[in-house]
TIDRENTI-50814 format. One record per residue (C-alpha): residue in one letter; x, y, z; residue number from 0. Coordinates in nm, 4 decimals. Layout:
N
A/X/Y/Z/NUM
...
This chain:
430
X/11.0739/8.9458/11.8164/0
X/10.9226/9.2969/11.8824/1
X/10.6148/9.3375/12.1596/2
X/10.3040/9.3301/11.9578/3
X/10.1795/9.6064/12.1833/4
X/10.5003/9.8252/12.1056/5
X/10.4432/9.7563/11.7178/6
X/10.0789/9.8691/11.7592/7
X/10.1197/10.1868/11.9445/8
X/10.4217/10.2709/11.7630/9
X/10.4307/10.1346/11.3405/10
X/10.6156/10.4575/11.2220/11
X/10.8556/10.3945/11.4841/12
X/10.9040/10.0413/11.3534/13
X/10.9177/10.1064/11.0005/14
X/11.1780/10.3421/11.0045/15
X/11.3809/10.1059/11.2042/16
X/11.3225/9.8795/10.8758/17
X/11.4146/10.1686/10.6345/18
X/11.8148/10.1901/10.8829/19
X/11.8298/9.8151/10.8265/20
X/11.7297/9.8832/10.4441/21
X/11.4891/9.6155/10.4056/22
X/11.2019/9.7998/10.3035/23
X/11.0938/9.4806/10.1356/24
X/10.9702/9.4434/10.4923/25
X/10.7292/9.7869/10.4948/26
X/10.4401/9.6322/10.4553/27
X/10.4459/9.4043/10.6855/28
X/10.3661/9.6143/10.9547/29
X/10.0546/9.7662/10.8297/30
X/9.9512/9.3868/10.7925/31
X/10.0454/9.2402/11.0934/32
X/9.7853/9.5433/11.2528/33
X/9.4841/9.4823/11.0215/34
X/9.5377/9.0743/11.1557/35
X/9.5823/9.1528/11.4894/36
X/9.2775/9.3606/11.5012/37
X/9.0881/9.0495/11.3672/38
X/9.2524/8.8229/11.6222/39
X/9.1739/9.0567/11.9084/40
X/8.8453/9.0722/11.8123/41
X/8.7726/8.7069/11.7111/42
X/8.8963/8.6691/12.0173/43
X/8.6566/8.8422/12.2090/44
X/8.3914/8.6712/12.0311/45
X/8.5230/8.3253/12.1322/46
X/8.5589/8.4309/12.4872/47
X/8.1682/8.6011/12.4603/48
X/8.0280/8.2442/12.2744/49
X/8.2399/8.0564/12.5639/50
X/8.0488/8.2363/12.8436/51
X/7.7127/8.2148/12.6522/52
X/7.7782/7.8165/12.6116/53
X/7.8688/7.7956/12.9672/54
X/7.5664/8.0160/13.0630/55
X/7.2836/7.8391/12.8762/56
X/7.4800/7.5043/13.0202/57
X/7.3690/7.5855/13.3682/58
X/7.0215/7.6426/13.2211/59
X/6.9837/7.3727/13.0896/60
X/7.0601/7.1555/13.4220/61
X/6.8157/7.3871/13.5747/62
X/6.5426/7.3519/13.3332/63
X/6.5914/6.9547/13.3835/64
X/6.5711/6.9969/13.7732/65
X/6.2588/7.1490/13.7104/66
X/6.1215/6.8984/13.4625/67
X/6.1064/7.1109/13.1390/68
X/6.2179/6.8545/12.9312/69
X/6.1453/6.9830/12.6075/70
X/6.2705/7.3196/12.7197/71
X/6.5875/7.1961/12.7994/72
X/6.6397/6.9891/12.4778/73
X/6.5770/7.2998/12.2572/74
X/6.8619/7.5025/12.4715/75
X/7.0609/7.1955/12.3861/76
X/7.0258/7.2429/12.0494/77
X/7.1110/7.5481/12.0837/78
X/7.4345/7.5320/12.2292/79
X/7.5586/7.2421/11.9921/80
X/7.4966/7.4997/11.7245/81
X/7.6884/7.7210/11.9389/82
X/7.9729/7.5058/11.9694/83
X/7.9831/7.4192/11.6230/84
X/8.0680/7.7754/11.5852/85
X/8.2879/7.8280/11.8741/86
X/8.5354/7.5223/11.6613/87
X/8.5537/7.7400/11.3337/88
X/8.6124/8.0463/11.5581/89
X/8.8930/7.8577/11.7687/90
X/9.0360/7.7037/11.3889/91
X/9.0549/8.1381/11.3206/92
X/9.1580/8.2015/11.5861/93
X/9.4523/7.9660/11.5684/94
X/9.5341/8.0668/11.2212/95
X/9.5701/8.4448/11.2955/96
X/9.7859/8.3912/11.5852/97
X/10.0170/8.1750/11.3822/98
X/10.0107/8.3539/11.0768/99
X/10.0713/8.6832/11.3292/100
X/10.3656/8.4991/11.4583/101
X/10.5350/8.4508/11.1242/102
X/10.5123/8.7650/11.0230/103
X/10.6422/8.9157/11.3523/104
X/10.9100/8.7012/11.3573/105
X/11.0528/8.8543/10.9995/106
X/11.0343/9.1926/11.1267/107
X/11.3848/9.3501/11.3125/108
X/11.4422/9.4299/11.6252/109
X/11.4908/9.7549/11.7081/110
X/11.7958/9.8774/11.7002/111
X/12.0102/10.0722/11.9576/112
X/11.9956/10.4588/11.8677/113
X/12.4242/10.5150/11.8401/114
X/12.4214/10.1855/11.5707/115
X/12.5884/10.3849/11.2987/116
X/12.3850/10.3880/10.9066/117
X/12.5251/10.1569/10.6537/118
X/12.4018/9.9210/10.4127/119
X/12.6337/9.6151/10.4478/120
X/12.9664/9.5289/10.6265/121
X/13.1996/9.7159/10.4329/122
X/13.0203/10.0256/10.6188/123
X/13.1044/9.9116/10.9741/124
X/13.3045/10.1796/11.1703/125
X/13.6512/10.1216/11.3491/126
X/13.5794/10.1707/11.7097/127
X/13.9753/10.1666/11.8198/128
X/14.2714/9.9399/11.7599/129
X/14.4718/9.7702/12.0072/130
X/14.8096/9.6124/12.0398/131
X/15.1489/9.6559/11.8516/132
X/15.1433/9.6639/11.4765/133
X/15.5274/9.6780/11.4082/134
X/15.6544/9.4899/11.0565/135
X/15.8012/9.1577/11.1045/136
X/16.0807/9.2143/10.8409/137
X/16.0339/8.9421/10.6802/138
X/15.7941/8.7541/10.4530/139
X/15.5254/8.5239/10.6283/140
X/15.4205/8.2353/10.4223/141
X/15.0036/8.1828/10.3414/142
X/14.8744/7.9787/10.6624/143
X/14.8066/7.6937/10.5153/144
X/15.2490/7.6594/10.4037/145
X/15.2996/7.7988/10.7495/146
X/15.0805/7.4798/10.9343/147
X/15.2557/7.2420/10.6735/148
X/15.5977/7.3388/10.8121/149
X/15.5001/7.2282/11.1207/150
X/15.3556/6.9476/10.9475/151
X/15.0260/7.0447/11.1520/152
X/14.7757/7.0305/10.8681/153
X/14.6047/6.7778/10.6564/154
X/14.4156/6.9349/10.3765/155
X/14.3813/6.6336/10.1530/156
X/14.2787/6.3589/10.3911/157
X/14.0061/6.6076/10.4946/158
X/13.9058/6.6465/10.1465/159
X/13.8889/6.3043/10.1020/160
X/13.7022/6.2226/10.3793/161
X/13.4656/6.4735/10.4222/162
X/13.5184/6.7420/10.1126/163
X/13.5727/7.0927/10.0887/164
X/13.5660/7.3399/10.4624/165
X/13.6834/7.0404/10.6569/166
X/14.0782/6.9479/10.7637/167
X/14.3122/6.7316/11.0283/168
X/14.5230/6.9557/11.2940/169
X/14.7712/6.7195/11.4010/170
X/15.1090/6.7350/11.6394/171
X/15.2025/7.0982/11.7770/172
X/14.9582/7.2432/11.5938/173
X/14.7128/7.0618/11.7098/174
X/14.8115/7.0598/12.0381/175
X/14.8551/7.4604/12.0129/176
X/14.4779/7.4451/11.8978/177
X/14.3678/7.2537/12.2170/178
X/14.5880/7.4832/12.4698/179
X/14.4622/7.7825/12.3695/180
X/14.1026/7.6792/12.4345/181
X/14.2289/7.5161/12.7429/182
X/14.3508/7.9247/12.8347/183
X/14.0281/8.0400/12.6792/184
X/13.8290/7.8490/12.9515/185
X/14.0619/7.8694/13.2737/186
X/14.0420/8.2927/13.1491/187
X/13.6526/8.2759/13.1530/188
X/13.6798/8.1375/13.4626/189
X/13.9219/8.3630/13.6520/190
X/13.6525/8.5748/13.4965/191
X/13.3956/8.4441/13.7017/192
X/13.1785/8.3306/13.4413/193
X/13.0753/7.9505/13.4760/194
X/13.2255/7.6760/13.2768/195
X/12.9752/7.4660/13.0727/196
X/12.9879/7.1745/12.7945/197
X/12.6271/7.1999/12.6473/198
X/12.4729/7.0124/12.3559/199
X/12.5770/7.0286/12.0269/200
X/12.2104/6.9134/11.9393/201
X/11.9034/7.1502/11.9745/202
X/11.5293/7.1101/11.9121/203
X/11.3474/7.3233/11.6146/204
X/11.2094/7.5089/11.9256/205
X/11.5128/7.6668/12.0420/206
X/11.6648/7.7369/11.7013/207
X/11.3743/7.9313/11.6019/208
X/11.4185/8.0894/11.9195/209
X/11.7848/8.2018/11.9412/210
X/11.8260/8.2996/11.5710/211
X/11.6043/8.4481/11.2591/212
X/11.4802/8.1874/10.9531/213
X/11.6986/8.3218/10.7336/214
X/12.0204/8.2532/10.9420/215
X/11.8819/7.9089/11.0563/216
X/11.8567/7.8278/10.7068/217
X/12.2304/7.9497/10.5680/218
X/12.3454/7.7733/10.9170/219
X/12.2414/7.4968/11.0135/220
X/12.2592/7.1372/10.9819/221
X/11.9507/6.9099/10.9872/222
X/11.9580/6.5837/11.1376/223
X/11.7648/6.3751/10.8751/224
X/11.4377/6.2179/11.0529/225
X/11.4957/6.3928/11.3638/226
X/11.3989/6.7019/11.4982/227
X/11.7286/6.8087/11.5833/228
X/11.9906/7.0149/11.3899/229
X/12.3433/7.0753/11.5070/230
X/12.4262/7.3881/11.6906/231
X/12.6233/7.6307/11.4827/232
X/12.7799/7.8165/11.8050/233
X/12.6808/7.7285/12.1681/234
X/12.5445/8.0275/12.2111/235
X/12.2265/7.8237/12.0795/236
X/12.2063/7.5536/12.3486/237
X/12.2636/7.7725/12.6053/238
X/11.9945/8.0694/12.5771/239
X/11.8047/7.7978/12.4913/240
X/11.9145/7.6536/12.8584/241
X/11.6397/7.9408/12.9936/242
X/11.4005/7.8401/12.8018/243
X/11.0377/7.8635/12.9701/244
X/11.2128/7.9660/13.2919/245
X/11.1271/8.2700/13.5485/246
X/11.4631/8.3420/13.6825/247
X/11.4196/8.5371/14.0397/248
X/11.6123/8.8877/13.9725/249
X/11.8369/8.8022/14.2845/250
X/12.0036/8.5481/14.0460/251
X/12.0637/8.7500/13.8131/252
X/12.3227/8.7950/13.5953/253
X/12.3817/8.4852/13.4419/254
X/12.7364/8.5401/13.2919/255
X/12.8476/8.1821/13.1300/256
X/13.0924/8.0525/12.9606/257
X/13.0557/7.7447/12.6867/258
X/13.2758/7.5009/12.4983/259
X/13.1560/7.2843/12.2116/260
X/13.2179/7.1674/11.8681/261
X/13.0461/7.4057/11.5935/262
X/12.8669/7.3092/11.2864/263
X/12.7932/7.5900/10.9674/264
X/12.6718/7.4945/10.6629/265
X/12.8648/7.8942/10.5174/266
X/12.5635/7.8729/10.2376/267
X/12.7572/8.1621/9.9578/268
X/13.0791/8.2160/10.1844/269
X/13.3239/8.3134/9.9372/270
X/13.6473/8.1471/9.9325/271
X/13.5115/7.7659/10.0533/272
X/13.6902/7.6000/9.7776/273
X/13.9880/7.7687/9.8499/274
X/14.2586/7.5466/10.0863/275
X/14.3004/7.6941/10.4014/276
X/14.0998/7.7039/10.8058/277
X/13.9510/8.0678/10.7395/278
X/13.5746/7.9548/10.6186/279
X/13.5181/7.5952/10.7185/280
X/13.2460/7.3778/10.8515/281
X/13.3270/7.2470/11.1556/282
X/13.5159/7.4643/11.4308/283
X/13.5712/7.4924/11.8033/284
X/13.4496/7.7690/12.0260/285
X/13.4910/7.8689/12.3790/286
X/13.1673/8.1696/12.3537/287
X/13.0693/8.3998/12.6619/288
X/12.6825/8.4389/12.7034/289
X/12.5095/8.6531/12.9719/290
X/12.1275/8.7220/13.1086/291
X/12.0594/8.9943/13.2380/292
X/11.7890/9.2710/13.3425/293
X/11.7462/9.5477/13.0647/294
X/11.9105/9.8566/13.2329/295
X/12.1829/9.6054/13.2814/296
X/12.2330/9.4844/12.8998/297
X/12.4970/9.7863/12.7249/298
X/12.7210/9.7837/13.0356/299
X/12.7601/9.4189/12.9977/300
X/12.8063/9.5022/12.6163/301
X/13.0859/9.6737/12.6655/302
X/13.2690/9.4090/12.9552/303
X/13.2306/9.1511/12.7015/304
X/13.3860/9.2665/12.3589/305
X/13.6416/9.3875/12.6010/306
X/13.7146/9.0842/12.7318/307
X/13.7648/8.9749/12.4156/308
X/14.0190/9.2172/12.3150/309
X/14.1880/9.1306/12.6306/310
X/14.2221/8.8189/12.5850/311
X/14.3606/8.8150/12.2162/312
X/14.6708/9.0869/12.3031/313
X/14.7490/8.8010/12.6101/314
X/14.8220/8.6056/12.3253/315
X/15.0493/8.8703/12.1087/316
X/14.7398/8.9405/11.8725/317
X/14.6744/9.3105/11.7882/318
X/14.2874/9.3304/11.7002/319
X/14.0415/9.6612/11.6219/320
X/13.6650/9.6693/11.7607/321
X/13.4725/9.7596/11.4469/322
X/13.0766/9.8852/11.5266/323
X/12.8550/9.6851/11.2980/324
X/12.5941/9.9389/11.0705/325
X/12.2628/9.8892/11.0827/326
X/12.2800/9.6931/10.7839/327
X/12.5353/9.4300/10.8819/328
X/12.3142/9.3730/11.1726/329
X/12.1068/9.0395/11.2449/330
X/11.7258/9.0703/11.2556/331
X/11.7353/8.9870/11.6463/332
X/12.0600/9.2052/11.6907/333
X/12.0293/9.5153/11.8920/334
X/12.4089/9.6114/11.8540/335
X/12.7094/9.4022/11.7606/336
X/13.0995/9.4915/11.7631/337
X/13.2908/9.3165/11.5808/338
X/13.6673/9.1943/11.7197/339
X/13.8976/9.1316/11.4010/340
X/14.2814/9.0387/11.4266/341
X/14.5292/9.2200/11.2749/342
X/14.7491/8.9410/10.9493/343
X/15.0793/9.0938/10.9383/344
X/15.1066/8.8646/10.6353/345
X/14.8122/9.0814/10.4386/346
X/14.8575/9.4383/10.6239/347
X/14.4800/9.3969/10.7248/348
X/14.2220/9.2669/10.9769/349
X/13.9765/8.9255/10.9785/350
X/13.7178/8.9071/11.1850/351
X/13.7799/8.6601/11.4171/352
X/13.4841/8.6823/11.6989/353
X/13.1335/8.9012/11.7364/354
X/12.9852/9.0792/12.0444/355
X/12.6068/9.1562/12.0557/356
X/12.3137/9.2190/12.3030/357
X/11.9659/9.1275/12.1683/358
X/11.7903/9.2898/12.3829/359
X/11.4613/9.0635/12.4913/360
X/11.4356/8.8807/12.1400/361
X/11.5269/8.5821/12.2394/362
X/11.3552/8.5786/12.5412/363
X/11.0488/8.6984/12.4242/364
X/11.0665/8.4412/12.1419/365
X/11.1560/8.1607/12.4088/366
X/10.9945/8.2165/12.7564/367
X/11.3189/8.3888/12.9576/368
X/11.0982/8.5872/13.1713/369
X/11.2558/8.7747/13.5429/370
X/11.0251/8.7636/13.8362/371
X/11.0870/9.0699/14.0194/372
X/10.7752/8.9742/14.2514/373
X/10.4935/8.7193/14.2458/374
X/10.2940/8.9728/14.0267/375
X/10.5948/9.1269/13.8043/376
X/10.7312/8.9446/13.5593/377
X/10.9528/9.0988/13.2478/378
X/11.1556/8.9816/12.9875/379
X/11.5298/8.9481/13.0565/380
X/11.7802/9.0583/12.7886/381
X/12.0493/8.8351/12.6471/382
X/12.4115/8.8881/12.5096/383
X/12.6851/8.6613/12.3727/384
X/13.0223/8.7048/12.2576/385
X/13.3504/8.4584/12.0875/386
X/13.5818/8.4167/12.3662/387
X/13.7807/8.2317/12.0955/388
X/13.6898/8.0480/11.7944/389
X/14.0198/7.8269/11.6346/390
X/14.1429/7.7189/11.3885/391
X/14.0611/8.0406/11.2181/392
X/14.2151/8.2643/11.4386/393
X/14.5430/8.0052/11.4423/394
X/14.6375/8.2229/11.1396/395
X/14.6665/8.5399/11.3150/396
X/14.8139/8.3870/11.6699/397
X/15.0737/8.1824/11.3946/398
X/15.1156/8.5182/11.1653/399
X/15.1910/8.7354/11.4950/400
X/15.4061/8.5224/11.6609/401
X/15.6300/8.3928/11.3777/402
X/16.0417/8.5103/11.4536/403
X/16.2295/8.4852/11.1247/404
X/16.3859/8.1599/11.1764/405
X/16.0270/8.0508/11.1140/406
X/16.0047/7.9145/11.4545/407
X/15.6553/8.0769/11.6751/408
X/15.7308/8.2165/12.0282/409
X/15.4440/8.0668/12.3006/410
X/15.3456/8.3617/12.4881/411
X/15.4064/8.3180/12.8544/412
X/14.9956/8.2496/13.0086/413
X/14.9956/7.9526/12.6927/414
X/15.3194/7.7960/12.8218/415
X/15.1629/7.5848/13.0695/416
X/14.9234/7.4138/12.8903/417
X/15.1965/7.2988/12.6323/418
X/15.4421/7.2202/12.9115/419
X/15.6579/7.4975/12.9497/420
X/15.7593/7.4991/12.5874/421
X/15.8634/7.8664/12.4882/422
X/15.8918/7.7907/12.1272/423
X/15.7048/7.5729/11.7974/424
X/15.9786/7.4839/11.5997/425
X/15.9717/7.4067/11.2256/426
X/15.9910/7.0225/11.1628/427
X/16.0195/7.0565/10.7249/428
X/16.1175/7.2957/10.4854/429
């Protein structure tokens, strides 16, 4: 959410920053949320004037009593219940501007960063660089979902049963591949020194409004019926949402952290849901990085984490490519975002299989994450978050990229001890 003061001083600034993210739907909106908060500001004023003058004619009227002017006093009283009659509508306006102020400034983007490149949708994001070893297998790599089977790690059709469409069972080495390499995800965070958390998969309306725009929340997430709670769809949620209402001292800052949960998505229009397969699916595990921060602290962090990222995918034998995100692609809170995809020998392309991005103080602002430099200065920190790891979709590329010929997978050496020393996954069916 933008500074009201910034949006008032500068509403060309903020509408061509619409225009890059090609939402001009949202032009208007500006000019509007002025004209209201010109009303507010000076309704405002009013109520704070008729507030005084209440308070004013209040000591009068204890005054006039003290002196014995009765009927003086009583017609002062009238006077101010008239008063205070109009002092409720003005609060009831007064309420409804600020809320309806808040709406609308909670629909318009945040600015972006000035290097985010011009592009109407994804298929405009631009290839930052590519890293790892690309070389051809040789040989033909079955479609994951044959390549789990052999292992016989995958259950498609219980899932379906069960729970429908986007959901499966990992079972045996698979699944125990699954578990070990968020086991290495966390120990890596760690060595890191980021600090290891288990948060709750459950937030409050609150903090979802805060962390994420209403759109997104309502492609996303999943609503506990009767509750107000809805289930996180990375923990990147629960944990800004941590800060929430706090004044962090800046000698505590950064907060780098690193989360494990259980995700939830709803993937309202994802293409490709009824297809088999652990690409698009409902449910997921994550190990995510998240960091506060002061501002002049937020791109330099930007870049440690996507790199960290990177880093920790070609441990693993996985060549990936940073990809910028275009203005377009970018969230409504997003200030910048780089994508990490993995490279499918299988396909002779990349899948995105985690995103970096600083948000600059939107989420803060939205949710109270203020930094007390002294007892009188207090700013907004910034936030960031990142995918460590997310599987099972990126066991496709790790499977993929590590498959030898006899259709056996080689364990790369930091992943061996948290399968016991095993070096290799060996077929177990043709």
């Amino acid at each position: 959410m933008l500074d009201i003061k910034f949006l008032r001083e500068n509403p060309e600034l903020v509408k061509e920053n619409i225009k890059k993210k090609f939402q001009d739907g949202k032009l208007p909106l500006v000019d509007k949320v002025i004209e209201l908060d010109e009303i507010y500001r000076r309704q405002l004023l009013q109520l704070e004037t008729a507030r005084a003058d209440v308070n004013k004619f209040s000591k009068e009227i204890g005054s006039l009593m003290a002196q014995g002017k009765k009927d003086d006093a009583e017609q002062i009283k009238a006077k101010v219940a008239l008063m205070k009659e109009g002092i409720q509508r003005l609060e009831k306006d007064v309420a409804k501007n600020k809320e309806e102020i808040h709406v609308i400034m909670s629909t318009i983007p945040q600015m972006i960063a000035g290097d985010v490149p011009l592009g109407k949708d994804d298929s405009e994001n631009v290839e930052v660089e590519r890293f790892g070893n690309y070389a051809e297998k040789g040989f033909e790599i079955p479609y994951h979902v044959e390549l789990m089977e052999s292992f016989a790690g995958l259950d498609l059709d219980s899932a379906r049963k069960t729970s429908g469409n986007g959901f499966y069972y990992l079972k045996g080495d698979i699944a125990r591949l699954h578990s070990a390499i968020l086991s290495y995800a966390r120990d890596f965070m760690i060595d890191k020194g980021f600090e290891y958390y288990i948060p709750p998969i459950m937030i409050r309306s609150a903090v979802v409004s805060g962390v994420m725009s209403f759109a997104e929340m309502d492609n996303m997430m999943y609503k506990i019926e009767g509750e107000d709670l809805y289930l996180i769809g990375t923990s990147e949620h629960s944990m800004i949402g941590k800060f929430m209402d706090e004044i962090i001292p800046e000698e505590d800052l950064p907060q780098a952290l690193t989360s494990y949960s259980p995700c939830f998505r709803k993937e309202v229009g994802a293409h490709g849901i009824e297809e088999r397969g652990v690409y698009r699916i409902h449910q997921f595990e994550k190990q995510e990085m998240i960091v506060v921060c002061k501002p002049e602290d937020s791109l330099e962090w930007f870049g440690k984490l996507w790199k960290t990222t990177v880093e920790f995918f070609l441990s693993l034998g996985v060549p990936v490519r940073a990809l910028e995100c275009c203005s377009g692609d970018l969230a409504d809170l997003k200030v910048k975002s780089v994508d990490v995809e993995a490279w499918s020998p299988r396909l002779g392309k990349f899948f995105e299989v985690g995103s970096c991005s600083t948000l600059g103080d939107a989420q803060a602002r939205r949710l109270g994450i203020r930094i007390r430099k002294s007892e009188k200065e207090k700013y907004f920190a910034h936030t960031l978050n990142n995918t460590v790891v997310a599987p099972p979709r990126m066991l496709i590329y790790f499977l993929e990229n590590n498959l030898n010929a006899d259709g056996s997978v080689s364990v790369p050496e930091p992943l061996r001890a948290y399968l016991g020393g095993q070096e290799r996954i060996l077929r177990v069916k043709s």
